[in-house]
C-alpha positions in Angstrom: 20.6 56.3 -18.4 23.2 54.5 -19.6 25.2 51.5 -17.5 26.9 48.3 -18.3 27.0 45.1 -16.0 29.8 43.1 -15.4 30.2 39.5 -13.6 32.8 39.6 -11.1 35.1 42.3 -12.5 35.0 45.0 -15.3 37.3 44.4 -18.3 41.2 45.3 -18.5 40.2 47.6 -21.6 38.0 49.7 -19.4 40.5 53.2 -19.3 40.3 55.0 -16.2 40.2 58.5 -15.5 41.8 61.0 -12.8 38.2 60.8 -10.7 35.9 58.2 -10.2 32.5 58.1 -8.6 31.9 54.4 -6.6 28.8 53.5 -4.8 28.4 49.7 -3.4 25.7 47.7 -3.4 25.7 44.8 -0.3 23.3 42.5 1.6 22.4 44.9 4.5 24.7 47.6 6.7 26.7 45.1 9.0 30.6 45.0 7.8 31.0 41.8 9.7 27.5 39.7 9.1 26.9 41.5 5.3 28.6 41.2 1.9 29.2 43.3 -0.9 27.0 42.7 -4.4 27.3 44.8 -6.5 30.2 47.9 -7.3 29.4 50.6 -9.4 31.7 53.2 -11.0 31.6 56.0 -13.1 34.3 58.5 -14.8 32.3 61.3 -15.2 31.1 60.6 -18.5 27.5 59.7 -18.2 28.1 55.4 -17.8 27.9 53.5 -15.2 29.9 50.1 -15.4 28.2 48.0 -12.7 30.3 45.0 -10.9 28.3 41.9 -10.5 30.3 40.2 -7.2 28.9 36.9 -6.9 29.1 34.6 -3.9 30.7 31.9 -5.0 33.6 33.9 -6.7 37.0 32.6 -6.4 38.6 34.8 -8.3 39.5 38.6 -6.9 38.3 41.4 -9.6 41.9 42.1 -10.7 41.0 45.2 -12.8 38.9 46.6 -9.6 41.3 46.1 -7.7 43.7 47.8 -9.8 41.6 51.0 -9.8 40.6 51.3 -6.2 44.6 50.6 -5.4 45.1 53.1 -7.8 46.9 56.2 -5.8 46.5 59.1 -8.7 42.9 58.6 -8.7 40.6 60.7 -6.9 37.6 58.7 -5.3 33.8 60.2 -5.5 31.3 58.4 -3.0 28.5 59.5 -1.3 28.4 58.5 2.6 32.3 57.2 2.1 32.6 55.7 5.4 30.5 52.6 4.7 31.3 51.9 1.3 35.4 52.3 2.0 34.7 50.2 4.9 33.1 47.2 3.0 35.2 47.5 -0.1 37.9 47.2 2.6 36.6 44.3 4.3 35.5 42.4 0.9 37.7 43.4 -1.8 41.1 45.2 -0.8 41.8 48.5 0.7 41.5 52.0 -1.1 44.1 54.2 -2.0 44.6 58.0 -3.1 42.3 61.1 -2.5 39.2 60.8 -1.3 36.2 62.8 -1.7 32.7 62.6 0.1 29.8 64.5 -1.4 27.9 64.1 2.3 30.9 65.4 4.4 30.9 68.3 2.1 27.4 69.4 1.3 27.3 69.0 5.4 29.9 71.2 5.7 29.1 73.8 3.5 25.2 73.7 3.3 24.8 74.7 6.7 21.5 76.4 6.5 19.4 73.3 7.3 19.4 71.5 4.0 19.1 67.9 3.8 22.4 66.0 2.8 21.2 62.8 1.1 21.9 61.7 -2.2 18.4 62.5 -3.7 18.3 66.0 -1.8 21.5 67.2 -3.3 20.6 65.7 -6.5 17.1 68.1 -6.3 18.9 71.4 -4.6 22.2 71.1 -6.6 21.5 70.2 -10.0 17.8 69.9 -10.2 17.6 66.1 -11.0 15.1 63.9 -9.3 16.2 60.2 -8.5 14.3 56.9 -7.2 14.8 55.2 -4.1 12.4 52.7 -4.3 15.1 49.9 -4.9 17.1 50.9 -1.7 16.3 47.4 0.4 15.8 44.8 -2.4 17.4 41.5 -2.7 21.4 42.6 -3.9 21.9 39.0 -3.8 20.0 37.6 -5.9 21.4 36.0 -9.0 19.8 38.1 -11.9 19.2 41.3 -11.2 16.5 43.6 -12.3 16.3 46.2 -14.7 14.8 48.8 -12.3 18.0 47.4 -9.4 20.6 48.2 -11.9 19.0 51.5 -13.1 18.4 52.3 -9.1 22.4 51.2 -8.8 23.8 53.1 -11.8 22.3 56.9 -10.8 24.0 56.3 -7.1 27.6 57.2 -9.3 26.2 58.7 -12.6 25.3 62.4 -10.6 28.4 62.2 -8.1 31.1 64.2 -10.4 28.4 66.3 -11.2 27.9 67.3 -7.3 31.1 67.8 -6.7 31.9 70.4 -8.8 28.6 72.6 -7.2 30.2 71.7 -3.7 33.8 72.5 -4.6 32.1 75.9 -5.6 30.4 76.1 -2.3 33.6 74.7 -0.2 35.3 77.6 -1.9 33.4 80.3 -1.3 32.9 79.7 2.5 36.6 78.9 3.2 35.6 75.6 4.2 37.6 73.5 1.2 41.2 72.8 3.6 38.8 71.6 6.4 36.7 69.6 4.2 39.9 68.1 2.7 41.0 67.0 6.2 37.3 66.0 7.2 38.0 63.3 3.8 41.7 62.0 4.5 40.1 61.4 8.0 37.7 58.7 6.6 40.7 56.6 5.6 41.0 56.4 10.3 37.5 56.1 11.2 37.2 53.1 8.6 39.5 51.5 10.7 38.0 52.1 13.8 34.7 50.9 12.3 36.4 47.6 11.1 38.0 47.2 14.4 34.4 47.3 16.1 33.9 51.0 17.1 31.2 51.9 14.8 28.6 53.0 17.5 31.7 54.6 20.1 32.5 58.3 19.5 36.0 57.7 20.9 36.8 62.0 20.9 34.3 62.4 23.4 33.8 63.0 27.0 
């Protein structure tokens, strides 16, 4: 496993790529009460380059910014909803395609499977990831070796996911629907900054 660590932002040499896998680390689930830590990315290439966001921070990560601003850029997360909504609330909102490996293994894996990140990781491409690291201290100045190694594999298997989903998205005749289910996160985002997070507003 391979990542790199950053404090604050990642470098302006870093080149990006058409996709890019992001996973967040914060402080605990509440966008109002809870801040971001940590933002890992990955192009698909088997690194993970792992943003450091410290408290104090005065600066805004420029080069971040740039990339999750960045409209030609397809964006890989897993459970989308709360990591757009934080990177919205903390950092600045996200732009271009999105793509959401839960929406779409929910979608199309519709024969009971489970849709987290380690059970697609198992059923999909037969790779076994740790948890253990899910709940610890994000804040915290240094950061372990086992927290970064936890962080990096939440972005270092997401390309790799996509493409077995995309292939089951497409034989179902679910891929337009799943497209729509993903431009839709960019709304309920909003509703969920704008305090509706436990209100289903569609129903009765």
């Amino acid at each position: 496993m391979v990542y790199k660590l950053y404090k604050n932002d990642f470098p302006a040499t870093l080149k990006f790529k058409k996709s890019v896998a992001i996973d967040t680390e914060t402080m605990g689930l509440n966008l109002n009460r809870d801040r971001i830590c940590l933002v890992q990315v990955c192009f698909g290439d088997d690194i993970a380059h792992l943003v450091q966001i410290t408290k104090n921070s005065k600066n805004k990560p420029a080069n971040l910014i740039k990339l999750l601003q960045n409209k030609n850029i397809t964006k890989i997360f897993h459970y989308g909803r709360f990591d757009l909504a934080m990177l919205n609330r903390n950092i600045c909102p996200v732009f271009g395609p999105i793509y959401c490996t839960k929406i779409a293994s929910k979608l199309s894996r519709t024969f009971g499977a489970k849709h987290s990140l380690k059970d697609l990781c198992k059923d999909l491409i037969n790779v076994e990831i740790e948890k253990f690291n899910q709940t610890s201290d994000w804040g915290a100045t240094n950061l372990s070796n086992d927290q970064l190694s936890y962080a990096a594999q939440d972005v270092l298997f997401l390309h790799k996911l996509k493409v077995k989903l995309d292939e089951i998205l497409q034989r179902e005749g679910k891929m337009n629907l799943a497209l729509e289910c993903f431009e839709s996160l960019k709304t309920r985002v909003k509703l969920d900054l704008e305090g509706f997070q436990e209100l289903d507003i569609f129903a009765h």
